[in-house]
N, C-alpha and C positions, 0 to 999 in steps of 0.2 A: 281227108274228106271232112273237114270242121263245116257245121251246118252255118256259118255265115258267108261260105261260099259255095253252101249244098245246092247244085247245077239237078234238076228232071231227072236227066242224064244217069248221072254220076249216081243217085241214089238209088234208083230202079236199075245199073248195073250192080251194085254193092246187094241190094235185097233179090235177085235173081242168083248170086254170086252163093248166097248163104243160108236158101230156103229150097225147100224142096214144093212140089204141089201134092198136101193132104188133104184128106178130109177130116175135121173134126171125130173126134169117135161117136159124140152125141146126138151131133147135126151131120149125118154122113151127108145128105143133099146136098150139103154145100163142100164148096171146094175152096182153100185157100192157100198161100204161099208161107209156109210155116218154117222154122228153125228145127228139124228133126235133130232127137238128139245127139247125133253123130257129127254137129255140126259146131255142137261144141258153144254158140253163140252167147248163149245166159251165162257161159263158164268164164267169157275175159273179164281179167279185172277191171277195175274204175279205171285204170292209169291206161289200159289199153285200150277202153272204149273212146276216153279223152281224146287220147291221139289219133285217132281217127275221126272223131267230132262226131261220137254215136252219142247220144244220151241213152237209159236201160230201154233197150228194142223191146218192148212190150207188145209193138206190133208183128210179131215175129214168132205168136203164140197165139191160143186159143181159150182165154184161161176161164175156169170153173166159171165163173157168175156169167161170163155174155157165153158158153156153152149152153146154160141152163138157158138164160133169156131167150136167147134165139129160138129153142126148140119149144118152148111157150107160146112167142109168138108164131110160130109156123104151125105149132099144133092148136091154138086159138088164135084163127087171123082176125075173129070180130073186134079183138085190140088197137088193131092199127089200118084193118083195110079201108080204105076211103079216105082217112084222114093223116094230113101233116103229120111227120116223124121228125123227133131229133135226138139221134146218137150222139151220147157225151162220150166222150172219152173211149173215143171210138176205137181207137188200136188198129188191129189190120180191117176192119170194114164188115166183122163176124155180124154183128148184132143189126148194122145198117141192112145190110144182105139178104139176113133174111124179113124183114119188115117192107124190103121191097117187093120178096117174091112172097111175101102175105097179102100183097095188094094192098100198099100205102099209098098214098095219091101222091105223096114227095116225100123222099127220105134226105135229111141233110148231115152227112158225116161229119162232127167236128170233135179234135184234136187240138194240142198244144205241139207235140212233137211235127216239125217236116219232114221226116220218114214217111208220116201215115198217109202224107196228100197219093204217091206216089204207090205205098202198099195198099191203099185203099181201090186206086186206078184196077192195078194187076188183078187183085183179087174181085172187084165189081166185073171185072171185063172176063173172067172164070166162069162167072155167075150168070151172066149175060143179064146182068140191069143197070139201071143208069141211077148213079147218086152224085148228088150236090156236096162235095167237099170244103171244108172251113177248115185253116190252120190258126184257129183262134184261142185264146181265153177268154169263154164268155161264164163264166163264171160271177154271179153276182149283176150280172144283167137281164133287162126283160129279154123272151126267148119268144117269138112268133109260130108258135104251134101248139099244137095240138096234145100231145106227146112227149114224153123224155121219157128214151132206153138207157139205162146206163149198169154197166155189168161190171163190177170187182171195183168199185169207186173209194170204196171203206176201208184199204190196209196200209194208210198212211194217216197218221196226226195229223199234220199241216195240211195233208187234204182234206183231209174232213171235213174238218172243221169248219169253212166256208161252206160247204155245201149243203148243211144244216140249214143257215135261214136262208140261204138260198130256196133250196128246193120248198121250205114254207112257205117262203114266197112266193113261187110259181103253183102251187099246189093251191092256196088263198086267190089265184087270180085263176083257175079251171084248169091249168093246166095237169095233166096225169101224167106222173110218176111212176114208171116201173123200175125196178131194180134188182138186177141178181147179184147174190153173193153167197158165198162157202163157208160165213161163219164168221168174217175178218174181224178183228179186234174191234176196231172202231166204227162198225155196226150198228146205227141205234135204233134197232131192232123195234126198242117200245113205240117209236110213231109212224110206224107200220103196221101193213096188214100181209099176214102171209097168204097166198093165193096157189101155189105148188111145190113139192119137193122133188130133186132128183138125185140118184146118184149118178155122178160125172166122172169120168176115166178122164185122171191126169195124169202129165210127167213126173218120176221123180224128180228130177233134175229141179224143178219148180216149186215143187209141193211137197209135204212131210207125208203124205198117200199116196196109193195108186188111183183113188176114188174118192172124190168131196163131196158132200151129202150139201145140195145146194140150193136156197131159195129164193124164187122170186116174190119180191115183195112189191106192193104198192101201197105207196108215199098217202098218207093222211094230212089234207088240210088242217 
């Protein structure tokens, strides 16, 4: 199943194949199609996910920072009700999800992975609401809304990195930044504002705890 001839199909039988239906521990409300740990998923190697043409299923978890964000925004809808949403780095559609059942007027999922168009389907259609799917890299481009969620964005170098004057630059032109994360290395914590803390029940399998002390933060022009 190599993602250049990744078929609807094909990828929503493979992620039906290899997830169970949880709920997040934090965001019980919501419902999503997860990799229980018994499935083993996070555990194949590089060589095995290759050969199947997975890159790492990220969508296929719930991880600490869009745990935290979601339940932010569900428990303060005046965030995003009314106005344009855009989930970066959306994964399985956690953070979209619930910004739509906070009463967003559009939520638009975007991803780099084509897994997510498909986990994002399943899991919106659990949910019973409707979001706008992108399997893009917009990264470093102007963003037409309102908003930008994005949850666990900070625990890669090369990611980062970009996202830095990116998001100054959306943040210089109105746009509002939120952001959850658990602490990740490359954090940069100082040009932010922290706005709540939680602790999060995660997997071992994932995490060096059973529970990430995790914040959301919003991004300073």
């Amino acid at each position: 199943m190599r993602n250049e001839r990744l078929s609807p199909d094909r990828a929503r039988a493979f992620i039906l194949a290899n997830t169970d239906v949880l709920a997040p521990p934090h965001v019980p409300e919501i419902r999503l199609h997860l990799a229980g740990e018994a499935h083993g998923l996070w555990l194949k190697t590089e060589e095995e996910l290759s050969e199947i043409g997975l890159p790492p299923p990220f969508w296929a978890f719930a991880w600490a920072g869009g745990q935290a964000l979601s339940r932010f925004v569900l428990d303060r809808p005046g965030h995003v009700a009314g106005r344009h949403v855009v989930d970066f780095a959306s994964g399985s559609g956690l953070v979209a999800i619930a910004a739509a059942k906070a009463g967003a007027a559009s939520v638009k999922a975007v991803d780099i992975d084509p897994f997510c168009r498909e986990s994002i389907l399943l899991n919106a259609a659990l949910n019973a609401v409707s979001l706008d799917i992108a399997i893009e890299d917009i990264v470093g481009q102007a963003v037409a809304t309102d908003i930008v969620l994005a949850g666990d964005v900070f625990f890669d170098k090369a990611m980062a990195a970009p996202l830095v004057p990116w998001f100054d630059r959306l943040a210089a032109e109105g746009v509002e930044i939120l952001i959850g994360d658990p602490g990740r290395t490359y954090l940069p914590a100082a040009r932010m504002t922290a706005l709540a803390t939680y602790e999060v029940p995660v997997t071992r399998v994932l995490e060096d705890a059973e529970v990430k002390r995790t914040t959301v933060w919003r991004w300073e022009a």
